[in-house]
C-alpha positions in Angstrom: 78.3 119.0 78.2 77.2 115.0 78.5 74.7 113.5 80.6 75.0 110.2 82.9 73.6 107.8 80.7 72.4 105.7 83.7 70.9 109.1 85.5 67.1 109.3 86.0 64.9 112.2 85.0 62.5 113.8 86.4 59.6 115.1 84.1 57.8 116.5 86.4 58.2 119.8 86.7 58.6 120.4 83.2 56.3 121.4 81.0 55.1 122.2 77.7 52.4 124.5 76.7 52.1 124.4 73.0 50.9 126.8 71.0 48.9 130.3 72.4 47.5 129.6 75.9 45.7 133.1 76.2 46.5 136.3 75.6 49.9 138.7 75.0 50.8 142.1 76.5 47.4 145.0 76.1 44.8 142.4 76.3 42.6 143.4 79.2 42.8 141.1 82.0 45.7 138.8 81.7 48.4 141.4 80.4 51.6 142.1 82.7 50.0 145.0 84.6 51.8 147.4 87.3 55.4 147.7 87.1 57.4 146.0 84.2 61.5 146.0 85.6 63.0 144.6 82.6 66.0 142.4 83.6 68.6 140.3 81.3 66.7 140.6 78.5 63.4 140.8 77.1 61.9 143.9 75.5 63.1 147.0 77.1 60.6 149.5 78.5 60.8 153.1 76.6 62.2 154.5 74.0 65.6 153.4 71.6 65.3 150.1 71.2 62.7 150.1 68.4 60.9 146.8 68.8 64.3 145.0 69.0 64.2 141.7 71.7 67.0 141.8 74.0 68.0 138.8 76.3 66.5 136.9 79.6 63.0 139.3 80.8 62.6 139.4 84.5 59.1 140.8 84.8 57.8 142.2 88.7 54.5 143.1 89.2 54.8 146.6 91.5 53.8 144.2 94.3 56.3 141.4 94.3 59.1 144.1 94.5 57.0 145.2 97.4 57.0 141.5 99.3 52.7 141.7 98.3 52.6 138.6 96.2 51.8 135.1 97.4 55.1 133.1 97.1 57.8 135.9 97.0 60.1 134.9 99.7 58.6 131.2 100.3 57.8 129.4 97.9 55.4 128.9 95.3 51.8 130.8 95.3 48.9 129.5 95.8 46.9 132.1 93.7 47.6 131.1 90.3 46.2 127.8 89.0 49.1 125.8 87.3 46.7 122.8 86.7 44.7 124.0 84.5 47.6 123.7 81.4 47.6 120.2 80.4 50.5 120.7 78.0 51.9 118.5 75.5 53.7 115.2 74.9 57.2 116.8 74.3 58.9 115.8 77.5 57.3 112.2 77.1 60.4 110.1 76.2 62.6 111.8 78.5 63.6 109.2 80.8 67.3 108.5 81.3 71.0 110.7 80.5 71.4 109.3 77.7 68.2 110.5 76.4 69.6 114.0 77.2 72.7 113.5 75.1 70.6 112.8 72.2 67.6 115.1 73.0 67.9 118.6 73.1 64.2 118.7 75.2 65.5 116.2 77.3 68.6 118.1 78.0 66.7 120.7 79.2 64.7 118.7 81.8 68.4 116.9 82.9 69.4 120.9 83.5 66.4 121.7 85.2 66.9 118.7 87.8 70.5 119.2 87.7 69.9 122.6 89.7 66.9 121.5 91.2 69.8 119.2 93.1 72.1 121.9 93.2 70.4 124.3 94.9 68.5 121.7 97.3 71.8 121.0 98.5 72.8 125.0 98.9 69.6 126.0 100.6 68.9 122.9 102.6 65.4 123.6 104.3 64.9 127.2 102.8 64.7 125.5 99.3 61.8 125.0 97.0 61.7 124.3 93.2 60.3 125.9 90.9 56.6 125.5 90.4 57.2 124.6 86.4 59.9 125.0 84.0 57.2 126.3 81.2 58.1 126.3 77.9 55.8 127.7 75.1 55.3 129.2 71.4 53.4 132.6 70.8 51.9 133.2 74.3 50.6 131.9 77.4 49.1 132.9 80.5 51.6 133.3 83.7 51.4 133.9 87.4 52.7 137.4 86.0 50.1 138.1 83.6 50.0 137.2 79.3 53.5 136.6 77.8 54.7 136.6 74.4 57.3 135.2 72.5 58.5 138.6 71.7 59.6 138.8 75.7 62.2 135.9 75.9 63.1 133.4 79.0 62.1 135.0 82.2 61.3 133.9 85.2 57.8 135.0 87.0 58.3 135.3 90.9 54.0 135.5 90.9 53.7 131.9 90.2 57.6 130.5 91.0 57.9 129.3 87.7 60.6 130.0 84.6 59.0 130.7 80.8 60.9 129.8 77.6 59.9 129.9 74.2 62.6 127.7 72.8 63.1 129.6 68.9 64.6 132.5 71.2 68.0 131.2 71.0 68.7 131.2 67.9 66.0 133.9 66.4 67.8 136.7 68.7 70.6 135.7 70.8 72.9 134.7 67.9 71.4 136.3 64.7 69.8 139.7 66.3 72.7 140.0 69.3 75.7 138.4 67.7 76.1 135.9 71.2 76.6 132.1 71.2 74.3 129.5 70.3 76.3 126.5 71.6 75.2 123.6 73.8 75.6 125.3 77.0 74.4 128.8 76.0 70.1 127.3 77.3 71.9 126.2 80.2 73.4 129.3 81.6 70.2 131.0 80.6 68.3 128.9 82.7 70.4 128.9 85.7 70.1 132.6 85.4 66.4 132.4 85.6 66.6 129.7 88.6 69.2 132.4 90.3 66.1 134.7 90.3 63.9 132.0 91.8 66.9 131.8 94.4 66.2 135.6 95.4 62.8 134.7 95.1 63.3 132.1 98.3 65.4 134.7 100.1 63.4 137.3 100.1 66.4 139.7 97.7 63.8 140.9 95.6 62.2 142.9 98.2 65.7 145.0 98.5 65.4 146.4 95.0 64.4 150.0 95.1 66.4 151.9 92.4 65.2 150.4 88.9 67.8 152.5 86.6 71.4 153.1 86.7 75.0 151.1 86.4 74.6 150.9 90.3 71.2 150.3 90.8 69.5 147.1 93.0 67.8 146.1 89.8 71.5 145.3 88.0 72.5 144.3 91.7 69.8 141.9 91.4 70.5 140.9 88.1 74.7 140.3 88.5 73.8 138.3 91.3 71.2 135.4 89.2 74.6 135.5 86.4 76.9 134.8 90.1 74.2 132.0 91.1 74.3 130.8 87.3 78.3 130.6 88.0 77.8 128.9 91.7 75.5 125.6 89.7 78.1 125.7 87.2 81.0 125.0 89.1 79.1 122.4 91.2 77.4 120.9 88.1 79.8 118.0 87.7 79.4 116.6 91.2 76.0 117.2 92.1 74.0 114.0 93.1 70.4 113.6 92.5 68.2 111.4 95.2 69.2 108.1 94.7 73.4 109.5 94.5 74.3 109.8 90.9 75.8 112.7 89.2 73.6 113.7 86.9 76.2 116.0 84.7 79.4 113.8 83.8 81.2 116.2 82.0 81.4 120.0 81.6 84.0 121.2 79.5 86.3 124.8 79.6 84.7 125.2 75.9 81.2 125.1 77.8 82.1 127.3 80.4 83.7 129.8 77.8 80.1 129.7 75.8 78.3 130.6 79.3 80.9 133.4 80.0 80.5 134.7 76.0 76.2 134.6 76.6 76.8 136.9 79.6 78.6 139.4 77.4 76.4 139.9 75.0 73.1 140.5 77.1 75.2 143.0 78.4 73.2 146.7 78.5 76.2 148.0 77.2 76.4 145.7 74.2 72.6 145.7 73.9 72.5 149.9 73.5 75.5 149.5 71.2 74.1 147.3 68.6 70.4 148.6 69.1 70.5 152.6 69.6 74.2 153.0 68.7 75.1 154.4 71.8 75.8 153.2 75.7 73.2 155.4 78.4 74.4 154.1 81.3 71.8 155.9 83.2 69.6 153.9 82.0 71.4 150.1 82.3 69.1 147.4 84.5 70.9 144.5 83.7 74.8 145.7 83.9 77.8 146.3 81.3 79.0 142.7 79.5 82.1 143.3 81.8 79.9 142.8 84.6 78.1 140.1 83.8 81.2 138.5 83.0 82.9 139.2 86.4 79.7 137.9 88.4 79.3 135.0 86.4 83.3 134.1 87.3 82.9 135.2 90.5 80.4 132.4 91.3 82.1 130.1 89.1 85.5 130.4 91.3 83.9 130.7 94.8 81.2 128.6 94.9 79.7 131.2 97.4 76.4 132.6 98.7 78.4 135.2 100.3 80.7 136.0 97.4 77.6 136.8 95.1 76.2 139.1 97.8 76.2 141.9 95.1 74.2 144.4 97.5 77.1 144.4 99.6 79.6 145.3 97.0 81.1 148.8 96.3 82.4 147.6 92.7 80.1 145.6 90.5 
C-alpha cells in the first residue's frame, strides 16, 4: 500500500490520548454499563475463553441497540464532551503522503481520511465522520463508558468515534490468534470499525435483535462492517480527497490477500478453536472465518450498498 506523496492530510480528527485517561471496566461510573454485544473481537462475554483477547470489540450500551442514544442514526452526540482530551503530539508531523509512506502513525491518519472521502462520496448528504479516530494505551474514557487495552479496536456508536490501542496488532492478532501483521492488516481493521460508524448513520443498529447464533442480526451486523471494509477497499485507489487527488496510489493483490487472511482469523470459529478447543456455534456473534471472508469479497467485487445488505440475505 503507498501513499500520494503530494496528498494532504488531515490531522484533525485524529487523535492521541496517551497514557490512562480514566478508568477500565468495574470502576463505578465510567465503566461500559448495560449490555456489552461483543463484535469482531474484543474480550468475549462468559465463559471459555479464559481471559484470552480476541479481535475488533463493538461495545452497545442496551440503549443504542434501542435507537435511545444521542447520535445513533445521525451523527455524532452531543452528550459526551470530546474536548476535554487534549492528547498528544503524535500526529504532529503528519502532513503530506509521503509522510505516510514513511510513518506508520501517519499512515493511519492517510487511512482514516482515505475513508472519510470514500464514504462522503457513498453517502452523499446522509454522511458524517467520525467524531475522533482515538488511539490510546492502558485506558481511556469513551462515549461508551472506560475502555482498556485488554478490549481491542472498537468502535463506540455513543460518541461516533473508533478506539485503538496500537500494541493490539501485534500483542494478539499475530502472536495470540496466528492472523497477519502486514501493512494493510490496521487498515482493514479500521475500515471495519468505520463500516460500524456506517450503520451507525443508517440507523442498522437498531435492527439487531438476536445477539447469539450463526444467523443472528449481531453477525448480520458484523459481516456487513467486513462487506463495507471490502466496498473502501475496492474504491481505495481512486478516491479523491477535496482538492481531487487520490490519496491511495497503490494497493496491491498481496494487500488485499492480508485483509482477506485478517478476516479469517477473527473468525468465531477460528477464535473457539484456538481458545476453548471447540466451535459452539450457538454462541458465534461475529461469524465463521468463511464468512467473514465471503463478506469481505463480496464488497470488494460489487462495490455495493445493496450487495452488503446482509439482513436481507438467506446465506451468510
Amino acid at each position: 500500500m503507498r501513499f500520494n506523496p503530494k496528498a494532504r492530510l488531515d490531522t484533525g480528527r485524529v487523535r492521541d490520548r496517551g497514557r490512562g485517561g480514566g478508568g477500565g471496566f468495574g470502576r463505578g461510573g465510567g465503566s461500559m454499563g448495560g449490555a456489552r454485544m461483543p463484535i469482531p473481537g474484543g474480550m468475549r462475554a462468559g465463559g471459555g475463553i479464559g481471559g484470552v483477547i480476541v479481535v475488533v470489540l463493538f461495545l452497545v450500551l442496551t440503549q443504542c441497540v434501542g435507537g435511545g442514544v444521542p447520535g445513533l442514526g445521525g451523527g455524532s452526540s452531543s452528550a459526551y464532551d470530546t474536548s476535554r482530551f487534549a492528547g498528544s503530539d503524535r500526529y504532529e508531523n503528519c502532513r503530506t503522503g509521503e509522510d505516510a509512506n514513511d510513518d506508520v502513525d501517519c499512515a493511519r491518519v492517510a487511512v482514516e481520511n482515505s475513508l472519510h472521502d470514500f464514504w462522503s462520496d457513498e453517502l452523499g448528504d446522509r454522511f458524517r465522520p467520525v467524531e475522533q479516530l482515538a488511539t490510546f494505551s492502558g485506558s481511556t474514557q469513551t462515549g461508551c463508558g472506560g475502555a482498556t487495552s485488554d478490549v481491542g479496536p472498537f468502535y463506540c456508536p455513543g460518541d461516533s468515534s473508533i478506539y485503538l490501542d496500537t500494541t493490539f496488532f501485534d500483542a494478539v492478532l499475530e502472536r495470540q490468534l496466528g492472523g497477519p501483521s502486514g501493512g494493510f492488516v490496521e487498515p482493514y481493521v479500521l475500515a471495519h470499525e468505520y463500516g460500524h460508524h456506517i450503520q451507525n448513520l443508517l440507523d442498522t443498529m437498531s435492527r439487531v435483535r438476536t445477539q447469539q447464533g450463526p444467523t443472528s442480526d449481531a453477525v448480520r451486523l458484523e459481516l456487513q462492517a467486513d462487506c463495507y471494509a471490502g466496498m473502501w477497499a475496492r474504491a481505495a485507489t481512486s478516491t479523491e480527497d477535496a482538492d481531487g487527488n487520490v490519496l491511495i496510489s497503490e494497493l496491491t493483490r498481496q494487500d488485499v490477500e492480508e485483509a482477506v487472511a485478517a478476516a479469517g482469523a477473527v473468525g468465531d470459529d477460528r477464535i473457539q478453536e484456538k481458545t476453548q478447543g471447540q466451535v459452539t456455534e450457538e454462541s458465534w456473534t461475529h461469524g465463521s472465518a468463511e464468512m467473514r471472508v465471503r463478506w469481505f469479497e463480496t464488497g470488494f467485487d460489487s462495490g455495493s450498498l445493496d450487495a452488503c445488505d446482509t439482513f436481507a440475505a438467506d446465506r451468510l
